[in-house]
C-alpha positions in Angstrom: 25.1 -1.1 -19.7 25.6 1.2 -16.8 29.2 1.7 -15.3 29.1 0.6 -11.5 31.3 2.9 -9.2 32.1 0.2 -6.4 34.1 2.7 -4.4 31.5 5.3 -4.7 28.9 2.4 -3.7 30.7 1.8 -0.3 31.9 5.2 0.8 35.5 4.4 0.7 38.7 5.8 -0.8 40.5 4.2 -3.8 43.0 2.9 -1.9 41.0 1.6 0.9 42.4 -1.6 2.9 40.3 -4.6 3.1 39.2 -3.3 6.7 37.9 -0.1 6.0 36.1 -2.4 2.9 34.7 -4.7 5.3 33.3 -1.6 8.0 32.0 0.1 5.4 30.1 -2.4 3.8 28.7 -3.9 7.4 27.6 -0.8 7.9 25.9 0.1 4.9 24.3 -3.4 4.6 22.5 -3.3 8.4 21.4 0.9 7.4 20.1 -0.8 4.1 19.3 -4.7 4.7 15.2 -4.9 3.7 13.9 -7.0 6.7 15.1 -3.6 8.9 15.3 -0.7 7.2 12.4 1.7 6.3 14.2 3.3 3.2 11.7 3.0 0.2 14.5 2.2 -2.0 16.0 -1.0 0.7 16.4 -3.6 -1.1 17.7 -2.0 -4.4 20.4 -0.1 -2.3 21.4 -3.4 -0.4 22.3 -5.4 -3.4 24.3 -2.7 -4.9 26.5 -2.2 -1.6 26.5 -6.2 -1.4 27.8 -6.0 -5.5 30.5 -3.6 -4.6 31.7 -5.8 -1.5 31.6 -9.0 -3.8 34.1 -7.1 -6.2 36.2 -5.0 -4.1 36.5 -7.6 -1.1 38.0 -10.2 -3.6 41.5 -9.0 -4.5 41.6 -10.2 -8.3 38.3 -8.9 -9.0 39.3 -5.9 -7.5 42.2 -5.7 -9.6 40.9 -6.2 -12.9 38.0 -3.9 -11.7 40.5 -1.1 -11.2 41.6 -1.6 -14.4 38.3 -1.1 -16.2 37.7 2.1 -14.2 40.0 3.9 -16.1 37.7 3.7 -19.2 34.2 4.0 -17.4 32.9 6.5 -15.0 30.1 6.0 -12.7 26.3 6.5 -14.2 27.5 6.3 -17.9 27.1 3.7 -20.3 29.8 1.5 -20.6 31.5 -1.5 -23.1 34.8 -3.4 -21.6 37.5 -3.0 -24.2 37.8 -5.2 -26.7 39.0 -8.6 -26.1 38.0 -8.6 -22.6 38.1 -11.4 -20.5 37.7 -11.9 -16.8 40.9 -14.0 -15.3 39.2 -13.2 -11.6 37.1 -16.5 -12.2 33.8 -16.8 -12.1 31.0 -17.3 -9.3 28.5 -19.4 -9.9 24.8 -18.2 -8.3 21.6 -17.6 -9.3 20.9 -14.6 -12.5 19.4 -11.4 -11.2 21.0 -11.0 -8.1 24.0 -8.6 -9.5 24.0 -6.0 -11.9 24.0 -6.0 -15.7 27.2 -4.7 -15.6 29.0 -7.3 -12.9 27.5 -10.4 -15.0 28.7 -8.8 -18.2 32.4 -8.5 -16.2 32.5 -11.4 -13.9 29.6 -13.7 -14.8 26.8 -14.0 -12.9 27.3 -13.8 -9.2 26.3 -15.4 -6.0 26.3 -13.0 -2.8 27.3 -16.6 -0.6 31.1 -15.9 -2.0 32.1 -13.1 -0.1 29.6 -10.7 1.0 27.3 -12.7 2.4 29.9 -14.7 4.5 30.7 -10.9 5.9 27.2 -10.1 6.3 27.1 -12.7 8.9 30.1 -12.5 9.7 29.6 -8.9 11.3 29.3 -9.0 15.5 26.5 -5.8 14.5 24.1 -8.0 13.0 24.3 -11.0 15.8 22.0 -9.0 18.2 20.1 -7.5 15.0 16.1 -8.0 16.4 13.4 -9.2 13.5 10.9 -6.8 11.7 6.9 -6.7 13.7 4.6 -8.1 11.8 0.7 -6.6 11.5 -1.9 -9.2 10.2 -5.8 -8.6 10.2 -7.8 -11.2 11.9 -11.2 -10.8 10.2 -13.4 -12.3 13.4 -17.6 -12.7 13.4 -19.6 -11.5 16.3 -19.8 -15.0 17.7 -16.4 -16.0 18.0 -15.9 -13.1 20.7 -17.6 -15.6 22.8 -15.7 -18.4 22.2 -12.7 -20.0 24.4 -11.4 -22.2 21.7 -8.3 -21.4 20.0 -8.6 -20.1 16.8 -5.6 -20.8 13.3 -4.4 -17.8 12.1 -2.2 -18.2 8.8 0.6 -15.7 7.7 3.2 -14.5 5.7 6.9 -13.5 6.7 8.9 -12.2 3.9 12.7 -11.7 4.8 15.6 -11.6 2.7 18.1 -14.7 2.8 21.7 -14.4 2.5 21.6 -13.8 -1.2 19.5 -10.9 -0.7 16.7 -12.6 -2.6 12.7 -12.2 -1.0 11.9 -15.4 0.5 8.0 -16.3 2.2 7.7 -18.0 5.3 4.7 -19.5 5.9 3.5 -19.6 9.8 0.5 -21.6 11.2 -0.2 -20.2 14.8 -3.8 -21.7 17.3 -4.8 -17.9 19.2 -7.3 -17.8 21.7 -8.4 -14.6 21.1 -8.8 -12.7 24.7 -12.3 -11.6 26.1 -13.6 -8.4 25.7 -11.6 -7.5 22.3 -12.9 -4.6 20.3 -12.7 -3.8 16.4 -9.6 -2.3 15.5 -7.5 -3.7 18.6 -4.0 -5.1 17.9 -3.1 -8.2 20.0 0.7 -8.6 20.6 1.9 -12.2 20.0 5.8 -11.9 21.7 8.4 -13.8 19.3 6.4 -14.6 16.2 7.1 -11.7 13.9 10.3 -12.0 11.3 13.2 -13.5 12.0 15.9 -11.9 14.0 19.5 -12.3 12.6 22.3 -14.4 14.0 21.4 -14.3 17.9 19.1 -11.5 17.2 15.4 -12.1 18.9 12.1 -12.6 16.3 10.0 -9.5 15.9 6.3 -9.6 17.4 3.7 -10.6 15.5 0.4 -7.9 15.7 -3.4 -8.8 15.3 -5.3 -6.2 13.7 -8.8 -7.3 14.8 -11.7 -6.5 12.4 -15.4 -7.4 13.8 -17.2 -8.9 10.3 -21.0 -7.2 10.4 -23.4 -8.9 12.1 -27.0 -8.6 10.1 -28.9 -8.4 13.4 -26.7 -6.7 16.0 -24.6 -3.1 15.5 -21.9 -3.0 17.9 -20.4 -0.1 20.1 -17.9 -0.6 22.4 -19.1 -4.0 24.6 -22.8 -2.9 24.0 -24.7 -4.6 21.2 -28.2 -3.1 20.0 -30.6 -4.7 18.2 -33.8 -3.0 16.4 -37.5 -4.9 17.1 -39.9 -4.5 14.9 -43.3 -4.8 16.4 -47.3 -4.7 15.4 -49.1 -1.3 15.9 -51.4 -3.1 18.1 -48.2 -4.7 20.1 -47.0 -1.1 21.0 -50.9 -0.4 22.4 -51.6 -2.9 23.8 -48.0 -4.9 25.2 -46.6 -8.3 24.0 -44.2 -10.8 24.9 -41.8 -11.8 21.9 -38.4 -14.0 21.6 -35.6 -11.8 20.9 -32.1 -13.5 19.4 -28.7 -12.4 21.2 -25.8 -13.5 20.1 -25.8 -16.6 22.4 -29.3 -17.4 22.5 -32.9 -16.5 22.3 -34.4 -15.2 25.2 -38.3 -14.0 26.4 -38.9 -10.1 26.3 -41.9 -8.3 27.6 -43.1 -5.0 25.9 -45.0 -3.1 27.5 -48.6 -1.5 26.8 -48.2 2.2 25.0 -44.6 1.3 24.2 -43.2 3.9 21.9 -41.2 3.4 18.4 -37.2 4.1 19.2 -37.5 2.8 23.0 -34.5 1.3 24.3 -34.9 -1.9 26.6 -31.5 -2.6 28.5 -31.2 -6.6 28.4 -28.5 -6.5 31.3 -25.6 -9.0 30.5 -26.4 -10.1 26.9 -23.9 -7.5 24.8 -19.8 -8.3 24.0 -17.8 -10.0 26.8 -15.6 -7.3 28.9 -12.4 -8.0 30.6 -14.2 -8.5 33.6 -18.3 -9.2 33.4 -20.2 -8.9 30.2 -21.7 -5.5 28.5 -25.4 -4.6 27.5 -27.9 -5.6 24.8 -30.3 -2.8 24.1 -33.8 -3.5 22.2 -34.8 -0.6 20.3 -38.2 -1.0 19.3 -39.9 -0.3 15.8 -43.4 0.1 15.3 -44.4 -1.1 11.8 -47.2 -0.7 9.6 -48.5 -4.1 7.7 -47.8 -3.2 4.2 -51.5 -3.9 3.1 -54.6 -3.7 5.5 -57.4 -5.9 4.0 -61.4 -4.0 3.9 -62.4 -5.0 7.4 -58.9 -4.1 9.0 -59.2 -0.4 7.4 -62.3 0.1 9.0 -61.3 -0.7 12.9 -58.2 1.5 12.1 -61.0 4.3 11.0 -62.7 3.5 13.8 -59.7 3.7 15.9 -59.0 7.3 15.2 -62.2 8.3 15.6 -62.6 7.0 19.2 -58.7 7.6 20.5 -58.6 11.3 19.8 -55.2 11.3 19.4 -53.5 14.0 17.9 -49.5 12.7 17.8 -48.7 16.6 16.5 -50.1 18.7 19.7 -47.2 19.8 20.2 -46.8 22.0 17.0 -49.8 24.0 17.9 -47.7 26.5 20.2 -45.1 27.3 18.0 
């Protein structure tokens, strides 16, 4: 196993007091605590500064420590000497929350007989404010439009006093505001992590993600929607029920409408803060995929009698 330098751990001097013991490791525990810090390596460096209080906070452990330091030094692989036994006593917590090389000293430990009781003990961490949460809220097209409250489900992890990864699972009802656009973050004030001691909760932060809709594409609050219509339609005009997203409503195309026309439907796209945005009909023309005997012919009729050239144009250039 791996010798433990406690002092090295904390920052402190051999012969540090219990006070400088107590400011150092407050210190280092709100710098490394996980549910606050953005060091990669958080909760790996918190339980080693909360070991090192645990050992050098307790005066008999701290004794007997000082005694196994002179045959160990810190980083290299260690054995106690012979006959070893612990006369510190022995905590009684949960395995895996100290070190191979405290359990193989002092038994297994439990981070509730010393440094946890400073941990929350410590006038820093009573105004500590919890971590902001971010959560996706996956929403379809048609729950923009609704005014009903919707559940959201989520997970907090924080770190209890032990310094072991806990889950709190919170069930919130959000009425999700008008006019919200993929990719927005809602702010709920109060229902992110945990805040320590007196400390407020973090904010919880809705990611909102618009699913695909098969009909409508989306940009900003205008919606678009592609028609397909007849050959004969385009020529010759036709009235046709288009879907929006709250309804089906009449549309009239007119005669010698062209393929990629846009009809503004005013009022029928995404709600807005205020008012509601656009729906734009983009018309297709489409060809029937097969044209029985009799249709063929009126189509070579058709050209014949239109004298329509569609690529005029090109003749200039």
């Amino acid at each position: 196993m791996e010798f433990q330098d406690y002092y090295k751990v904390l920052g402190v001097a051999n012969d540090a007091d219990l006070k400088a013991i107590k400011t150092a490791y407050r210190k280092l525990a709100r710098k490394y605590h996980p549910d606050v810090s953005d060091e990669h390596d958080a909760e790996k460096r918190f339980k080693e500064v909360a070991e090192a209080y645990e050992v050098l906070s307790d005066e008999a452990k701290r004794a007997e420590y000082d005694q196994l330091r002179k045959y160990g030094r810190g980083g290299q692989s260690f054995e106690p000497p012979p006959q070893w036994q612990s006369k510190a006593g022995r905590s009684h917590g949960p395995q895996g929350d100290f070190s191979d090389f405290f359990e193989n000293i002092f038994g297994r430990g439990d981070y509730e007989s010393g440094a946890a009781n400073a941990f929350r003990g410590s006038e820093d961490f009573t105004s500590q404010r919890g971590r902001d949460v971010e959560v996706e809220m996956p929403l379809f097209l048609e729950d923009t439009f609704s005014d009903e409250a919707r559940p959201i489900e989520y997970s907090l992890p924080h770190y209890g006093p032990q310094g072991r990864m806990e889950d709190i699972r919170k069930t919130l009802k959000v009425k999700i505001p008008a006019g919200v656009a993929d990719g927005e973050r809602i702010r709920l004030k109060g229902q992110g992590g945990p805040g320590f001691g007196n400390g407020p909760a973090g904010d919880l932060f809705l990611r909102i993600r618009l699913i695909p809709h098969p009909l409508f594409d989306i940009n900003g609050t205008e919606l678009s929607i592609v028609v397909p219509i007849a050959p004969w339609e385009a020529a010759l005009g036709v009235k046709l029920t288009v879907p929006t997203p709250t309804g089906k409503i009449n549309l009239s195309i007119a005669a010698n409408s062209q393929s990629g026309q846009r009809l503004r439907i005013k009022g029928k796209g995404l709600r807005k803060r205020t008012g509601q945005g656009d729906l734009f009909a983009i018309l297709k023309v489409v060809m029937p995929e097969r044209s029985p005997t009799e249709a063929e012919a009126l189509w070579q009729e058709l050209s014949e009698k239109a004298q329509f050239n569609p690529r005029k144009e090109w003749e200039n250039t």
